[in-house]
N, C-alpha and C positions, 0 to 999 in steps of 0.2 A: 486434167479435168476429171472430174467424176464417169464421164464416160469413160475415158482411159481405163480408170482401175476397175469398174465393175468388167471392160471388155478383156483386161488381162486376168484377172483375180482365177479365170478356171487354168487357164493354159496360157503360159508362157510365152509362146511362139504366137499368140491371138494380134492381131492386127487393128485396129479402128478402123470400122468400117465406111468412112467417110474421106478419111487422109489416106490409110491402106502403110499406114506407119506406127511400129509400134510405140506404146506411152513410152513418154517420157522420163528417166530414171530420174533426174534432178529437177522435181515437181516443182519448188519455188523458183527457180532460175528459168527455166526452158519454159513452163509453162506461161510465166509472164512476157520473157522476149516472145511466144505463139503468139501472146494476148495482141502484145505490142503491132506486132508484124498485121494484125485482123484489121484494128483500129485504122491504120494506117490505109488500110484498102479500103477504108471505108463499111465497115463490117457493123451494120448497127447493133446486132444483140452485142458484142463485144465490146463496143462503146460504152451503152450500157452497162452491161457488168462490171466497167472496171468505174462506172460513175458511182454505183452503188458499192463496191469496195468503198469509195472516198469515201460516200455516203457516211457507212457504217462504222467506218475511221474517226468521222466526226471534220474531216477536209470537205467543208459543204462549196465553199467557190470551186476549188475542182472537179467534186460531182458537178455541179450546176454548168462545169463545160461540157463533162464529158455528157451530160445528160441532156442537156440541148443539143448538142451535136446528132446525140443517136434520135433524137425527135425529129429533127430535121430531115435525118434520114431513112424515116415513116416508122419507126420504132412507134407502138403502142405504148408499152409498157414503161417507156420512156416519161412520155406525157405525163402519165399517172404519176411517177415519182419527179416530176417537175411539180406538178399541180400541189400535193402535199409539201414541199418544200416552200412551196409559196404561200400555203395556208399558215403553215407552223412557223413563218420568217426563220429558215435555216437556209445560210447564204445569198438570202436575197431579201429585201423588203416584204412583208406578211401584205398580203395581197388578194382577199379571198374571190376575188371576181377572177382570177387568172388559174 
């Protein structure tokens, strides 16, 4: 993640001060099995995040899970990027009352 490398980028031996482990050297691999492993506990920004990956992929039915999922699970931000998706009919019927 982006915190990973700004928390390593001074010192080496620097830790994430949240996990108390350092980043991950194989950023595309390790980072999405992290991702994986959040989703799965239920993690709604992580939810999120990987809805809006799809998003920006252009896989709108899979945002549209991963993004209901994290709304359900009181994600804000989630809402908003359902709500636009329903405006613009991207994965779902254009819906401007929703």
């Amino acid at each position: 993640s982006i915190l990973h490398q700004k928390v390593n980028s001074g010192n080496p031996e620097t830790k994430c001060p949240f996990c108390r482990k350092p980043p991950p050297c194989d950023l595309n691999g390790e980072v999405e099995l992290n991702t994986m492993k959040r989703i799965e506990a239920n993690d709604p920004a992580a939810t999120r995040q990987k809805g809006m990956k799809c998003y920006n992929k252009g896989e709108y039915e899979s945002a549209f899970t991963y993004l209901t999922k994290a709304a359900e699970l009181g994600d804000y931000e989630a809402h908003y990027h359902l709500s636009r998706m329903y405006r613009d009919g991207r994965g779902v019927e254009q819906d401007s009352k929703k």
